[in-house]
N, C-alpha and C positions, 0 to 999 in steps of 0.2 A: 256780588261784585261791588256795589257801593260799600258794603260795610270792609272791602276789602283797601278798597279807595281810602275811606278814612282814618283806617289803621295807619295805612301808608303816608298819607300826610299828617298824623299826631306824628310818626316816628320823623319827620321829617325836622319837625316843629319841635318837636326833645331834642334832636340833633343843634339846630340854630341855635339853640337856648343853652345847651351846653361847650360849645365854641364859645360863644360869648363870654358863659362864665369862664373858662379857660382862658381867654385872651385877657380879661379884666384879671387875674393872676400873672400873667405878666405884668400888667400895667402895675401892679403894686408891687411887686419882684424889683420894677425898675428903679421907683420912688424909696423903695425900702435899701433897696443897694446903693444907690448912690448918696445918701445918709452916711450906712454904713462904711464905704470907701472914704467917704471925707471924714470920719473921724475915725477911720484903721480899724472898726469894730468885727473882731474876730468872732465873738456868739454873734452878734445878728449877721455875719458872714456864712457862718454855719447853720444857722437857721434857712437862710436864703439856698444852701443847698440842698439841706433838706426837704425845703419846699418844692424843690424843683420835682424832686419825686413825685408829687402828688397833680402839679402839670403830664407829667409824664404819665402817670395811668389813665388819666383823665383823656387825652388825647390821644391812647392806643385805644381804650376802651371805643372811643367815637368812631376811629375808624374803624375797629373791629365790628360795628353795627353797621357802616356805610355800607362796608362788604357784604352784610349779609340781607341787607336790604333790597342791593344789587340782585342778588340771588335769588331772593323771593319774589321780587316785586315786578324785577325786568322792568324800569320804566324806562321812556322813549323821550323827544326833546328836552323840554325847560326841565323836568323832571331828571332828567340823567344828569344834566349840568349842572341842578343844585346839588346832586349825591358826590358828583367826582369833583367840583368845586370846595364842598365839605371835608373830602379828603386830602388836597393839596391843602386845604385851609389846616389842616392836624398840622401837618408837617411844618408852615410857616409859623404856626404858634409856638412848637413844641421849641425848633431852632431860635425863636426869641428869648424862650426859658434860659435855653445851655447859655445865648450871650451872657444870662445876668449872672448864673451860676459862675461864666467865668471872670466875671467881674469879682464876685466873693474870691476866688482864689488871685486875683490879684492880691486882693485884701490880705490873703495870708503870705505873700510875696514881699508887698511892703510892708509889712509891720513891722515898726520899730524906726520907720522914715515918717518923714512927714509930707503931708498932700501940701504943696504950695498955695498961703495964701488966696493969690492971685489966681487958682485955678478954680477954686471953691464955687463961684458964680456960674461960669463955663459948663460944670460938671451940674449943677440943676440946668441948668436952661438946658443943657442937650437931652437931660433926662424928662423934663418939662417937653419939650417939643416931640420926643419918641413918646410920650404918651398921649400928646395930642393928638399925632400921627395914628398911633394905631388904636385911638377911641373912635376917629372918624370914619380909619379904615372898616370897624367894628358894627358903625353906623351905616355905612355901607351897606355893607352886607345884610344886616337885619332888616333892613330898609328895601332892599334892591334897587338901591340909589346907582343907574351906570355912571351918571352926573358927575358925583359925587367923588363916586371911585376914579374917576379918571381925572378927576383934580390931585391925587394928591402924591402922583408927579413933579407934579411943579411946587405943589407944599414943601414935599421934602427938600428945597431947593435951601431952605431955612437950618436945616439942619446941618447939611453939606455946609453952610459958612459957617455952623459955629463949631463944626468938627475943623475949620480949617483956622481959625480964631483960637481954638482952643491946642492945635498941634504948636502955633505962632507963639503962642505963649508958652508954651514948654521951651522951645526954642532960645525963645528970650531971656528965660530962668535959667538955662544949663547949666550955664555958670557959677552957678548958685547949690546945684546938684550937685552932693563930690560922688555918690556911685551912679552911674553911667547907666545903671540896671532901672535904677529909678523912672529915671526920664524913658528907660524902655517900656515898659510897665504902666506906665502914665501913657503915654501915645497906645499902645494895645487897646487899651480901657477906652477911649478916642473911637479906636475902631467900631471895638463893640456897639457904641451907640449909633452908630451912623451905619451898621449893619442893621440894627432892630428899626433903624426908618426905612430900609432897603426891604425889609421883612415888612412892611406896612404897605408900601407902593407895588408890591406882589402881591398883600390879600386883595387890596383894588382891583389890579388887573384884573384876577383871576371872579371878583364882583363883575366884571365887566364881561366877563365869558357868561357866568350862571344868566345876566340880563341879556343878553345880544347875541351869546355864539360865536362873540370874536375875541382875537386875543393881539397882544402886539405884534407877536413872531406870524401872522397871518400877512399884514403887508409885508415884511421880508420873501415870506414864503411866495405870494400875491409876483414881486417884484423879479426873483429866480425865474418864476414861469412865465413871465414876461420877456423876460430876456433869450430864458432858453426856443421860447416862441417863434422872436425874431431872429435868432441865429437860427431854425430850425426854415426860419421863410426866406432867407438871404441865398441868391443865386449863388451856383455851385462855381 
């Protein structure tokens, strides 16, 4: 039994360590695309796709261990939380990849326009702050910081202004824009990033369950059966 113990938390411990590496491939996906966007680079566009392949085996592989873990191991509290934690944690990383992937194919959408100037800052600092976003959320997790993770709610608060600074400034330019498609394309890209900090403030949460056992949708849930409680005690 002990030696079965240990197996189980090495396999635990390879799992942690290759999230990580997996999420640190986004982190450079995003640094590496938004380079490429700002200067239309169609090969490091297509690189960036390609990369994404290799996020993506990476992250079915992990879960394809969580599951058979599950299988083997049957573990019970903190133990199950870190496994199905792990697993929601693939999915959140894997859907950060596809944002950046589709950033590259904007790249190949605008080529032959130009990224405004004036957008050129906007477009680091958002990609600058989704990766600080999800180094922390990263640290988090590695950590079992609940602290931590449940800060970065309100981090993301940073990013939300500079997706809405950087929409502002499209706006401002339009005019300047003669295809309409452009400015489309530009705000998309906007999106993206302010999804991959949406993708960060869900690895938290979900840091917050593997420490605690809670989750956000638990006071909603908490709040339903409160109510359904007192209409259920309120004279007929």
């Amino acid at each position: 039994m002990p030696d079965s113990r240990t197996t189980f938390h090495q396999q635990l411990d390879d799992v942690r360590r290759d999230l990580i590496r997996a999420a640190a491939r986004v982190t450079e996906a995003i640094m590496r695309g938004t380079e490429a966007l700002i200067e239309l680079d169609l090969t490091a566009a297509q690189e960036l796709i390609d990369g994404d392949d290799e996020i993506d085996v990476l992250t079915l592989d992990i879960e394809d261990r969580c599951f058979t873990i599950l299988a083997r191991q049957q573990p019970m509290a903190g133990d199950m939380r870190a496994i199905v934690t792990a697993i929601r944690l693939t999915s959140e990383i894997e859907r950060s990849g596809d944002l950046m992937v589709n950033v590259a194919k904007a790249i190949r959408r605008l080529y032959g326009a130009t990224i405004p100037v004036a957008l050129h800052s906007l477009l680091r600092a958002m990609a600058e702050q989704a990766v600080h976003l999800y180094g922390l959320a990263m640290d988090a997790y590695a950590e079992g910081d609940a602290s931590l993770a449940a800060a970065l709610d309100d981090m993301d608060d940073r990013l939300d202004q500079l997706h809405k600074d950087y929409i502002q400034a499209i706006l401002e330019i339009h005019a300047d824009v003669r295809d309409v498609q452009v400015a489309v394309q530009l705000a998309l890209v906007g999106r993206y990033y302010e999804r991959i900090g949406d993708h960060a403030v869900n690895i938290g949460e979900r840091v917050q369950y593997m420490v605690t056992g809670w989750l956000p949708e638990h006071a909603g849930a908490a709040r339903l059966a409160a109510r359904a409680a007192n209409e259920g005690g309120e004279p007929g």
